[in-house]
N, C-alpha and C positions, 0 to 999 in steps of 0.2 A: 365512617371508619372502615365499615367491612367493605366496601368501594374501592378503597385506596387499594386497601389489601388485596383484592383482588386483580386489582391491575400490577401490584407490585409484583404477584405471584407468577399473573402474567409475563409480565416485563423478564424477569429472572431463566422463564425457558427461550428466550429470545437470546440472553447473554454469551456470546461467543462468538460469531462473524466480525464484529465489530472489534473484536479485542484482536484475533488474527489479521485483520486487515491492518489493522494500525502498527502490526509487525514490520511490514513492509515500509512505513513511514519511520522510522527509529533505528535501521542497520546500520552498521558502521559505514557506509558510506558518508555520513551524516557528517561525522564527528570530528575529517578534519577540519572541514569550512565551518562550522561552527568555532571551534577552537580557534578558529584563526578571526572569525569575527570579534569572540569576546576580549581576544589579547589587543587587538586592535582599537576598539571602539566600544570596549568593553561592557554597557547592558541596552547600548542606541539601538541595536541589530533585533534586537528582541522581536520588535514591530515585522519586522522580514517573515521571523519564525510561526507568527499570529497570522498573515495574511497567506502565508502558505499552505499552513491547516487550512484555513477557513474556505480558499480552492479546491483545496483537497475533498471535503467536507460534501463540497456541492457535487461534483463529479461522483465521486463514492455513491454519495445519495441517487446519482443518475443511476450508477449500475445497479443499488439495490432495485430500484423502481426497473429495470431493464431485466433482470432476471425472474425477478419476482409475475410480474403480468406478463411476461410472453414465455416464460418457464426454460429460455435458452438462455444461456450466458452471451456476453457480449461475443467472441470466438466464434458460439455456434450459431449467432444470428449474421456475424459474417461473410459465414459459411452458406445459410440458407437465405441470404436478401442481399446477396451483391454478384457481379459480374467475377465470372472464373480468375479472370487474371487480377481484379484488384484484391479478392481474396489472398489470393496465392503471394500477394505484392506486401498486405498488411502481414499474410504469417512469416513472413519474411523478417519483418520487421519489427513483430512481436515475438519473435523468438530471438533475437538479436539484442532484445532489450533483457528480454531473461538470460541469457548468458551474460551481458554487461554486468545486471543486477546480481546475481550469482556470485560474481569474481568479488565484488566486494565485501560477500556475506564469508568465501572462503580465507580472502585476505584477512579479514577481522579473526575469525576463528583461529588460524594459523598463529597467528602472530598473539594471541591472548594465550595457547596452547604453550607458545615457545615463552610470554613471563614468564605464568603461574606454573610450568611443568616442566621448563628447559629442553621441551621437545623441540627439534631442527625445521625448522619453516618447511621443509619440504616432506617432512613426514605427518607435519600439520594438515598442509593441506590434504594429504592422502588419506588422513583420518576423517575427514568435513567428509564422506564418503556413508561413515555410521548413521547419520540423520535420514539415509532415503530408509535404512533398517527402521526407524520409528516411523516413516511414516506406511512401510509396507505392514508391520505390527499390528498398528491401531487404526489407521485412516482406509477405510473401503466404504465408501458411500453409495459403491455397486451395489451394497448390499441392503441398502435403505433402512440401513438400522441405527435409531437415534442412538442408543446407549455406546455403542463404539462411537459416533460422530463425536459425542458430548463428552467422552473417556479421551480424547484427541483434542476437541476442544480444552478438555483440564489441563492437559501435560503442555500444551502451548502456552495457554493462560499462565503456567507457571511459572515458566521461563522470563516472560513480560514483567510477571509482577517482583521476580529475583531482577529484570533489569531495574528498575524500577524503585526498589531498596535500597539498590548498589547507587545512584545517581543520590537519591535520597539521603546516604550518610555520606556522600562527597556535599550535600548546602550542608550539611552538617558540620564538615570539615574546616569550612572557609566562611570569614567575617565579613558582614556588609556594611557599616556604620551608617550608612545613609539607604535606607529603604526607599527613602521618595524617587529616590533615581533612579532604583531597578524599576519599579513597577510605571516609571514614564519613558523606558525603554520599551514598552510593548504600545506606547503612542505612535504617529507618525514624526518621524526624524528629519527635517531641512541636510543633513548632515547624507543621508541615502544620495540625496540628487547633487550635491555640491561637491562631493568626495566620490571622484572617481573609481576609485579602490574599493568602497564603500557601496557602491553603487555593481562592484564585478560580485562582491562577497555575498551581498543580499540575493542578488539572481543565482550565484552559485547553491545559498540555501534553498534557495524557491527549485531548482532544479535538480538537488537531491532528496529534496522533500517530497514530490508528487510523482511518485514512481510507476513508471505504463504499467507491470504487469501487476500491478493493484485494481487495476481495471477488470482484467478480467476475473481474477480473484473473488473481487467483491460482487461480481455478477454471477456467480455458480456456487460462493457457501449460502446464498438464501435457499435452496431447493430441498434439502432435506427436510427443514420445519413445514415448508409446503403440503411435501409427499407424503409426510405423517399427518398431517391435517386432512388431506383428501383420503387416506386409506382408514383412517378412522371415522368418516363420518358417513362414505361411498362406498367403503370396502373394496375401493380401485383405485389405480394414478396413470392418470391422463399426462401424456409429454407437457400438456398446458394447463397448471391450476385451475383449478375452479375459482369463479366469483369468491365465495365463501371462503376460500385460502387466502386471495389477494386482500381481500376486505381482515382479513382475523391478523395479518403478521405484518403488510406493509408497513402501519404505522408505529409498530412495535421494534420492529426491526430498522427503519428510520434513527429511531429514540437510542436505540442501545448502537447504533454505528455512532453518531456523533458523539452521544459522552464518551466511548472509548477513543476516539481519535481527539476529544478533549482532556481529558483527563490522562490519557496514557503517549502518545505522540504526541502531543502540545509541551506537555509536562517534561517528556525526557530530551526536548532537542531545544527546552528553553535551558532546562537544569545546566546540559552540557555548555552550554553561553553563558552561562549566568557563574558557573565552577572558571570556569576562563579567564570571562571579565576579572573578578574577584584578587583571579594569582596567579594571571598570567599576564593581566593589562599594563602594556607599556616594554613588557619583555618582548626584543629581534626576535629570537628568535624560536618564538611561538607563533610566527605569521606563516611559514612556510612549514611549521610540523607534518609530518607523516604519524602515522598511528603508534608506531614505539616510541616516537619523539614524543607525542602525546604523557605518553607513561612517564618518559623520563624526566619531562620539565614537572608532572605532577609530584614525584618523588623528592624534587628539587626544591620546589619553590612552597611544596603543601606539606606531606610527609609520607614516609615508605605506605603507609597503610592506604593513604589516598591515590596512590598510584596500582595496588595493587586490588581496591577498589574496583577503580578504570577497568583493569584487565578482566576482573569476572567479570565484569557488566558485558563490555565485548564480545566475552565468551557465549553469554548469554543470548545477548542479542542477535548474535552474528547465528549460532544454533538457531535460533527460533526464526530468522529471518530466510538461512538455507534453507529450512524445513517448506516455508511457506514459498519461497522461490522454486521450489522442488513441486510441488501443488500445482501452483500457477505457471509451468512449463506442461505439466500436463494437461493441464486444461485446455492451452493454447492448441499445442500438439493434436488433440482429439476435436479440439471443436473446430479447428480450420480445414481440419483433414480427414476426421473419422479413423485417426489410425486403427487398425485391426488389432495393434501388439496387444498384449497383457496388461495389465495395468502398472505391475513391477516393474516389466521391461522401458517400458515410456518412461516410469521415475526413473530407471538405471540411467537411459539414454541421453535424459534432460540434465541431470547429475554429471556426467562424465565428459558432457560436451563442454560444461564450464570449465571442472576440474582440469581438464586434461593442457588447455591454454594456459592458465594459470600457474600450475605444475613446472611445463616448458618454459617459463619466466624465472621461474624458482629457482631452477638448475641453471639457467645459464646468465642469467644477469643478479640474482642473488637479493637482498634486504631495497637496493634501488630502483630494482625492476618490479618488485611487488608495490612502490609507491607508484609508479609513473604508469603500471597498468590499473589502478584503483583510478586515479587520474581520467586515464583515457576511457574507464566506464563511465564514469559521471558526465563527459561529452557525448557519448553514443544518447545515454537516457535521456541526457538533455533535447540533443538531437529528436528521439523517437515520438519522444510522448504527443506531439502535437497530432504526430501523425497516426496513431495508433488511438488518441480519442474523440478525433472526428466522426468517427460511423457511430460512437457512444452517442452523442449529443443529435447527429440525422435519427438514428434509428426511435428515441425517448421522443420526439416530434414526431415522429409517424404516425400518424391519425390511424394507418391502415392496420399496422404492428403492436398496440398500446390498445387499443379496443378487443375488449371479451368479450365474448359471447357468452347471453345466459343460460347457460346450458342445464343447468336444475331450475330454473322459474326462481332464482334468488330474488329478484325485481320484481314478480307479481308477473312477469312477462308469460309466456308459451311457449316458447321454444326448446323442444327436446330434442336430442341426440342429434345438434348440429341442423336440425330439418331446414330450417330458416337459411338463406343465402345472403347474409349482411357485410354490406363493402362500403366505400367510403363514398358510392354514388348512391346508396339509400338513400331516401329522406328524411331528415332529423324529425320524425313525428315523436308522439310523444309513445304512439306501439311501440317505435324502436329501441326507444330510450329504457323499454321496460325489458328489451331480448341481450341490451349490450350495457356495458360499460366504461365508459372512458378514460380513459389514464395519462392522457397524452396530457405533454407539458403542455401549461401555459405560454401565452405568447411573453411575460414578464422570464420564465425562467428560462426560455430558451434563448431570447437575448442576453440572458447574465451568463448563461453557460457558453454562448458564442464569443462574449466580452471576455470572459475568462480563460476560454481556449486561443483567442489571438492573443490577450498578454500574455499568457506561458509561451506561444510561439515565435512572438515577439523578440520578447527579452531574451529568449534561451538563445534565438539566433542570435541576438545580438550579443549576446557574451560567445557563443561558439566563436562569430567573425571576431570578433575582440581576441579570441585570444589563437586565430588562427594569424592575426598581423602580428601577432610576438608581444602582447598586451600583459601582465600579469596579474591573471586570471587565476583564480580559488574556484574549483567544482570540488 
């Protein structure tokens, strides 16, 4: 019993990467291709939402393993193991994805602003503007100090678990008479490949689901718990964990990523399918909703209370999802470039680059031009992702990258202060094996992460082409 407990006690300072990562999985980008699934095909679609997690899940788990044993995030391993111009090529394109991703977190907020407060879309968006204030407040990691990380971890946690409530009394709201059928919508569907439409929705979910800059996200919130494990036990931190870091949090921090991208993104992008299906299935025109249409068929067809539900959740989500978008622009920014700026400055910059397109939308095309640029985000991210997590998947296979050095004798080995010169043309004796340690994938997960990066690439072109011939197409 005192076993458990102590792993449990464990486990608990590990809890928060994994709950903000899975931010990033739940924005309102999500909600209107879901909505439009469940009105559609109301709980078949489920199955989509399952296997999109469950990609998500393995990637995520790369970058934790990516940050964690080489101590740079995916960005700054970019930066430090590739040629000038393909660096310069990927920040290109992952910062493209963070502005994509951006516009949909400002849209949601805006437009949940103008329900619940009958604030004007355009002063909404100018308000999505207060969130880089939270995180210039609380979030400085410059400063390697747990208690503000884990005060930062709270207040996002919090937001997640208000979204999270809010989705929670919408199954509340809506009757299923038949259980067996929702829970044989998270099976595999004959109905996906024969139903063309069916077949654009599901890769639309798959493609607002696995969002690029969660990549790097989840590659640089592991470092904190590291750099407090090496400064308490060394009373130093090395740019590259020690053995004894990697070894104390990898598997911990594994454990609390996937139940929170279980339990929290699984939970809220079935919810929103599953509220759909329920009382919207069969209704025109819930296939082509936009996010206030959203509101309004729910106020219609469920009750005033369940629509306005919806809109905090939005509220919620859209906030904690800017927040986290605001994060992982800077990270991007810093680790492909080393910017010089401040750390405020970079969130101002990363912030007002989204803003500011979005804005220009606002004003001049008005309630239809905030749908049709949410729209054309979900093609760019579509577009990006494949390209932005290839060096994820090369670099976690680098035998030369993923090998530690044992630099305190963790292994029984000798090797201090680096003396030893270990590369990937040592010989596997059994000395070596006691100076280093291995981390690199298996040759089993490297082909499932290859298998999983050409079907996200796959498919996503394939709906991009779809619906770049005039095909109607749900991102």
């Amino acid at each position: 019993m005192s076993s458990s407990m102590d792993v449990l006690r464990k486990f608990a300072k590990f809890v928060g990467p994994g709950i903000m990562v899975s931010v990033a999985y739940m924005d309102p980008g999500n909600y209107s291709t879901s909505v439009s699934g469940g009105a559609q095909y109301k709980y078949k679609l489920l199955f989509s939402i399952f296997i999109s997690n469950l990609f998500a899940i393995v990637l995520q788990c790369l970058c934790v393993k990516l940050g964690t044993v080489t101590g740079y995030d995916l960005a700054e391993n970019c930066r430090r193991n590739l040629p000038r111009k393909i660096n310069l090529t990927l920040y290109f394109f992952a910062e493209l994805a963070i502005i994509a991703t951006d516009l949909a977190e400002v849209v949601g907020t805006a437009i949940a602003l103008q329900i619940l407060f009958g604030i004007p879309l355009t002063w909404g968006v100018i308000l999505t503007v207060l969130d880089v204030l939270v995180i210039l407040l609380f979030y400085k990691p410059e400063e390697q100090s747990m208690k503000r990380v884990r005060l930062f971890e709270l207040f996002v946690g919090t937001l997640v678990i208000a979204t999270c409530f809010c989705f929670l009394l919408e199954l509340f709201k809506i009757n299923i008479p038949h259980k067996k059928t929702l829970f044989e919508g998270f099976l595999p569907s004959k109905v996906i490949f024969e139903d063309k439409q069916a077949l654009y929705i599901s890769l639309g979910i798959l493609g607002a689901t696995v969002m690029p800059h969660s990549l790097y996200l989840g590659s640089s919130l592991v470092k904190p718990r590291l750099q407090e494990h090496d400064m308490k036990k060394y009373g130093k931190v090395e740019a590259r964990p020690s053995l004894s870091a990697i070894k104390y949090s990898l598997n911990y921090a594994y454990a609390e990523l996937i139940i929170s991208l279980f339990l929290i993104a699984t939970f809220v992008n079935s919810a929103i399918l599953i509220v759909a299906g329920a009382s919207l299935f069969g209704q025109p025109d819930a296939a082509d909703a936009d996010l206030l249409s959203i509101y309004e068929l729910l106020v219609h067809y469920i009750s005033p209370a369940a629509g306005l539900i919806f809109a905090l959740a939005m509220l919620c989500s859209g906030q904690s999802a800017g927040i986290i978008c605001t994060m992982a622009g800077q990270i991007v920014s810093e680790g492909f470039l080393e910017w010089s700026l401040p750390p405020w400055a970079t969130r101002l910059c990363t912030r007002l680059i989204a803003i500011i397109p979005c804005l220009f939308v606002t004003l001049t095309m008005g309630e239809r031009g905030i749908s049709d640029i949410l729209n054309l985000s979900q093609v760019v991210l579509s577009l990006i992702l494949p390209i932005v997590s290839a060096p994820l998947i090369y670099f976690t296979a680098c035998r030369k990258l993923m090998t530690v050095p044992d630099v305190y004798g963790e292994n029984n080995g000798t090797l201090e202060n680096n003396d030893a010169v270990i590369d990937e043309h040592t010989p596997l004796t059994l000395e070596r094996k006691k100076l280093e340690a291995d981390f690199t994938n298996s040759r089993w997960l490297t082909w499932l992460a290859v298998l999983i990066w050409a079907t996200i690439g796959g498919l996503n072109c394939y709906l991009v082409g779809s619906f770049l011939m005039g095909a109607d197409v749900h991102f």
